[in-house]
N, C-alpha and C positions, 0 to 999 in steps of 0.2 A: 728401524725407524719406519712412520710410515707418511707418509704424505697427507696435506690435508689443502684443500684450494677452496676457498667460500667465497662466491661475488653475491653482492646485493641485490637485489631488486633494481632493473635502471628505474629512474626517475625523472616525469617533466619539471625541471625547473621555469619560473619565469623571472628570468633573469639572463644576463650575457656572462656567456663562458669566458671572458675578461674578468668581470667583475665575483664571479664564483671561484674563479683559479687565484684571484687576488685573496680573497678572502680565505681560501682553505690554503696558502701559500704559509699562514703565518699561525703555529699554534696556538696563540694569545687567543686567536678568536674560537678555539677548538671548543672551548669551556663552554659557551652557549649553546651548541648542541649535545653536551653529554646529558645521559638519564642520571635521574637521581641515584641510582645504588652505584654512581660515578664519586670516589670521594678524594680527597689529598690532593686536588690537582694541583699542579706547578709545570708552568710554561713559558719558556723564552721562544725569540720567532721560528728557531729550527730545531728546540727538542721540547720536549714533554715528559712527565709520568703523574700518574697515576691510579688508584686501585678501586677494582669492579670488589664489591664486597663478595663475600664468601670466594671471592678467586684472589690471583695475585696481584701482587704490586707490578705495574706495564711500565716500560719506558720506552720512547721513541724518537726517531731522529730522520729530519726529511733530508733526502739525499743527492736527489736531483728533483729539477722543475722543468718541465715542457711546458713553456706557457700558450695559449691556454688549455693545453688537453690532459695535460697526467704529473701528479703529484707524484714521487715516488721515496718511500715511507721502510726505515729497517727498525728492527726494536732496537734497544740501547740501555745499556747498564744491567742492571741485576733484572733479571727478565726469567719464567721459568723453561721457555723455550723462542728458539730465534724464531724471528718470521719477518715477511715481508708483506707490506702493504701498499697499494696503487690507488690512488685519486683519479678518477679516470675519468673526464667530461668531454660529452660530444657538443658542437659546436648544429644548434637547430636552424635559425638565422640571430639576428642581431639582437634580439630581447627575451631569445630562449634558448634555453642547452639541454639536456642531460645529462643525469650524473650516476656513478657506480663505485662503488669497493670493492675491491678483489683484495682475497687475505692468500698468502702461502707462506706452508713451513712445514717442514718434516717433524715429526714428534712423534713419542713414545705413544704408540696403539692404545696404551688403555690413558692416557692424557687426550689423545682425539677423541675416544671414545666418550668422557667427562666433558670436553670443551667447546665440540663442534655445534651441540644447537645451540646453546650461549651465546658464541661467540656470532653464529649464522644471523642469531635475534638480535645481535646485538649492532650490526653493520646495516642491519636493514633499518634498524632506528636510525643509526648517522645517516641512512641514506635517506630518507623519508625525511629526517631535518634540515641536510639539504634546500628543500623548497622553499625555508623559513628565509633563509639567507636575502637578508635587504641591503 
């Protein structure tokens, strides 16, 4: 197995790391920031799945909440490999945060070798939408 650890781009939000920890707290709302080759989504407030086209079908499930600073995110269900995901927001003052992805999971060498810039491009978009967050 090999390891594999991708954080996103931090990001200026304007907005309060309340009001952005509320909002990525609840899957329901996941759906307005996925990209279009995001398809089949289904979300209740603590899990989700799924599928980036040409890759697989994802499920996930929030596991703990540190409010406001870190969402923390495992896969869930038929998944092609386990991983872990962190909602990570820094607290700037009252009407601004920062926000980051960090992904981890051990996986088969030549499945990192397939999944890492995908997956790298693909948290840098949730983290870039982010900012949309009203």
């Amino acid at each position: 197995m090999s390891s594999l650890k991708l954080e996103s781009e931090i990001v200026e939000i304007e907005n309060s790391a309340e009001n952005i920890f509320t909002y990525l707290s609840d899957f329901k709302n996941f759906e307005k920031l996925m990209p279009p080759q995001v398809t089949n989504w289904t979300a209740t407030t603590d899990e989700c799945s799924f599928t980036i086209n040409g890759m697989a079908t994802i499920g996930m499930k929030i596991v703990e909440k540190f409010s406001p600073v870190k969402i923390s995110i495992t896969s869930h269900g038929k998944v092609p490999f386990e991983f872990k995901l962190y909602v990570l927001i820094t607290v700037v003052d009252s009407s601004k945060c920062k926000g980051q992805l960090t992904f981890e999971s051990d996986m088969n060498p030549m499945i990192k070798m397939m999944v890492e810039k995908p997956l790298g491009n693909f948290f840098n978009m949730l983290a870039k939408k982010m900012k949309d967050i009203k």
